[in-house]
C-alpha positions in Angstrom: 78.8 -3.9 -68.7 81.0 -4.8 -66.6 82.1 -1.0 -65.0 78.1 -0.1 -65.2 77.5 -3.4 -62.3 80.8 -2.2 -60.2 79.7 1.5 -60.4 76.2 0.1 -58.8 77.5 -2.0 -56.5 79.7 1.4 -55.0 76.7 3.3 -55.3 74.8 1.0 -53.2 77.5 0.7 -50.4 77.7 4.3 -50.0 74.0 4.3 -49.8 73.7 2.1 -46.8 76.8 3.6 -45.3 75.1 7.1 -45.5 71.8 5.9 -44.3 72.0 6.3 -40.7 73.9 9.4 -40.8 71.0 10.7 -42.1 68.7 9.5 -39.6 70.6 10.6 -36.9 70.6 14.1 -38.3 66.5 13.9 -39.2 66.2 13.2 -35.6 67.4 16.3 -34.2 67.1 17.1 -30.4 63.9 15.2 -30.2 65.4 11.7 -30.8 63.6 9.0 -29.1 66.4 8.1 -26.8 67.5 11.2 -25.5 64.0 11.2 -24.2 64.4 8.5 -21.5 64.9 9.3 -18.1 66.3 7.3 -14.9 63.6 5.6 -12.8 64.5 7.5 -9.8 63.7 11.3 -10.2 65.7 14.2 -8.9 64.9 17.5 -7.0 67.4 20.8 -6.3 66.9 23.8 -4.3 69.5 26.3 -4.1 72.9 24.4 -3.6 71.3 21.3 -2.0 70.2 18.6 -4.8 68.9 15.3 -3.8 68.9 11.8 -6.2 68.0 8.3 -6.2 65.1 8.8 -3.3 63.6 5.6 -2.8 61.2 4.1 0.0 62.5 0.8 1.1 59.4 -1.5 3.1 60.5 -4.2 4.8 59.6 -7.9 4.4 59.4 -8.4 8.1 56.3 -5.5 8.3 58.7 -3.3 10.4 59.0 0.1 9.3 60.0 1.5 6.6 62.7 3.9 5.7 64.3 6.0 2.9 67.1 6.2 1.0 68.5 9.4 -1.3 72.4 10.5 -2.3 72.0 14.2 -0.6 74.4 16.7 -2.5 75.5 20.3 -1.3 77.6 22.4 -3.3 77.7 25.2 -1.0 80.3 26.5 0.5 78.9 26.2 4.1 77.4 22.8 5.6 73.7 21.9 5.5 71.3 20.0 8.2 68.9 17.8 7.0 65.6 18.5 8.9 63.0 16.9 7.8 61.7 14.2 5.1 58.4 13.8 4.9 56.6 11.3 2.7 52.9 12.4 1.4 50.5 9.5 2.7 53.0 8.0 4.9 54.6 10.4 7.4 57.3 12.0 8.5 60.6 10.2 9.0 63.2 10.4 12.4 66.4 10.8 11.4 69.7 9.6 12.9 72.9 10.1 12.2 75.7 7.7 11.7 76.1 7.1 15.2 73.2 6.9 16.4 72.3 10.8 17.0 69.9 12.9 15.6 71.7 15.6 13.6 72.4 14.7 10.1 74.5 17.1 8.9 75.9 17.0 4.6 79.4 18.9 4.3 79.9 21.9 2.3 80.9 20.5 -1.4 79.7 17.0 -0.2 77.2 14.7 -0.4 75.7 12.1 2.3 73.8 8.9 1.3 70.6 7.9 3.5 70.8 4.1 4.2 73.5 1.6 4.1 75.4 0.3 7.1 77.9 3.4 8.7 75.5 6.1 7.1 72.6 8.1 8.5 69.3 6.9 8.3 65.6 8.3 8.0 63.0 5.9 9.7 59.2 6.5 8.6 57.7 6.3 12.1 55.6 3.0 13.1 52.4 5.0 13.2 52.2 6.3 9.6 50.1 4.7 7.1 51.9 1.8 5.5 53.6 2.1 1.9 52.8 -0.4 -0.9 55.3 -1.6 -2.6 55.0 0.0 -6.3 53.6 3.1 -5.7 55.3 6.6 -6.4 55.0 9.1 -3.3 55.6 12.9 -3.6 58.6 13.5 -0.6 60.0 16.5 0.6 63.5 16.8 2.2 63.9 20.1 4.3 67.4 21.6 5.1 68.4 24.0 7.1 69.3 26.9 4.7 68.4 25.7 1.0 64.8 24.8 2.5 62.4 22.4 0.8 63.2 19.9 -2.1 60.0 18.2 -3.6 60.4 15.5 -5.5 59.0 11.8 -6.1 59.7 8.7 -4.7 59.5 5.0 -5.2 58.3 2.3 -3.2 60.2 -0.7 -2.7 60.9 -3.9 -1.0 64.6 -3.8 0.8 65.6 -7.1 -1.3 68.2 -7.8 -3.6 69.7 -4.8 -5.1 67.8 -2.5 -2.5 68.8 -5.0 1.1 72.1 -3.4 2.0 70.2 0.1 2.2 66.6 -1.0 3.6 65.7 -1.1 7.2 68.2 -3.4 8.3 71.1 -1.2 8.1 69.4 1.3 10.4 72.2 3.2 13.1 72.1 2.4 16.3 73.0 4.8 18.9 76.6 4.5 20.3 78.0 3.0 23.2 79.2 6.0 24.9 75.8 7.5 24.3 73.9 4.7 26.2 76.6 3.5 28.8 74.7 4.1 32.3 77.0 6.6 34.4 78.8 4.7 37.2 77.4 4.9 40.5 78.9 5.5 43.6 81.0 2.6 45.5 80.3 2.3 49.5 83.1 1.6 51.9 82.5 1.4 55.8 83.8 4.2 58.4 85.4 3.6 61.8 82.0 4.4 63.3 80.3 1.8 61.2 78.2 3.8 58.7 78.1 3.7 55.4 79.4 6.5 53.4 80.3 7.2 49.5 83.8 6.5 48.5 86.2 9.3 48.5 83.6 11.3 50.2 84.9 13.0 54.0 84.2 11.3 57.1 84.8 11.8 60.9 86.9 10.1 62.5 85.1 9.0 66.4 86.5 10.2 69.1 
């Protein structure tokens, strides 16, 4: 009686020790969780693939921009061109300092947004994103051509703040120093002329 309840009992722990292995293998490829997917989506053309695309409003109503990781695993460098946003409009881009060329190394990757990086600005006059709402976006470069994709619309708070709006590149100081004008010193004759420029001594 005794062996017949202990030969149960080991039947019964291997049973529940078994049981998931068994699941695991009913469920194949097509198990539920290898089903789920990010909540950013992804797009790739050629060697260019861009992640994480997000449009970030801000709460002050000024305008918005995006964000995206931009990946090249080319062996030449690629210019971004263009990001355009279907029913919101194109975006200007600057670079880190300010300019307008935003260029992702060869076997690199650039991130749009977040203070020291390039930015892309949707322009004042577009149509205004909602918060919520998924757009299709294109990103053009410069020799892989056009990634589609889809992006989502989101305050620049919390999480999002340190890539929004806020962190936008301003251009640098050597790019809007005024050039230095010309100093004026009198001559003998009592005109004006500028410095280091020849005069005539009067006779």
């Amino acid at each position: 009686m005794v062996r017949s309840i202990r030969r149960g009992a080991v039947a019964a722990v291997l049973a529940l020790s078994l049981a998931p292995l068994a699941a695991a293998c009913a469920a194949g490829n097509d198990a539920a969780t290898l089903q789920i997917e990010p909540d950013s989506q992804s797009g790739a053309a050629r060697d260019v693939k861009v992640q994480n695309a997000f449009v970030l409003t801000d709460p002050s109503g000024g305008p918005a921009t995006v964000t995206a990781r931009l990946f090249n695993n080319g062996s030449s460098a690629q210019q971004l061109q263009s990001v355009e946003i279907t029913g919101i409009g194109s975006a200007t881009l600057k670079s880190a300092d300010g300019g307008s060329t935003v260029t992702v190394p060869a076997h690199g990757s650039v991130l749009l947004g977040g203070k020291g990086n390039p930015a892309a600005v949707l322009n004042s006059g577009a149509a205004t994103p909602r918060d919520g709402d998924v757009q299709s976006a294109v990103f053009s470069f410069s020799q892989a051509g056009a990634v589609k994709m889809y992006a989502t619309v989101l305050p620049s708070t919390s999480y999002y703040a340190p890539f929004g709006p806020g962190s936008t590149p301003t251009p640098s100081a050597s790019a809007t120093t005024p050039a230095s004008t010309p100093t004026t010193t009198a001559t003998p004759t009592g005109t004006a002329t500028p410095t280091g420029a020849a005069t005539t001594a009067a006779s």
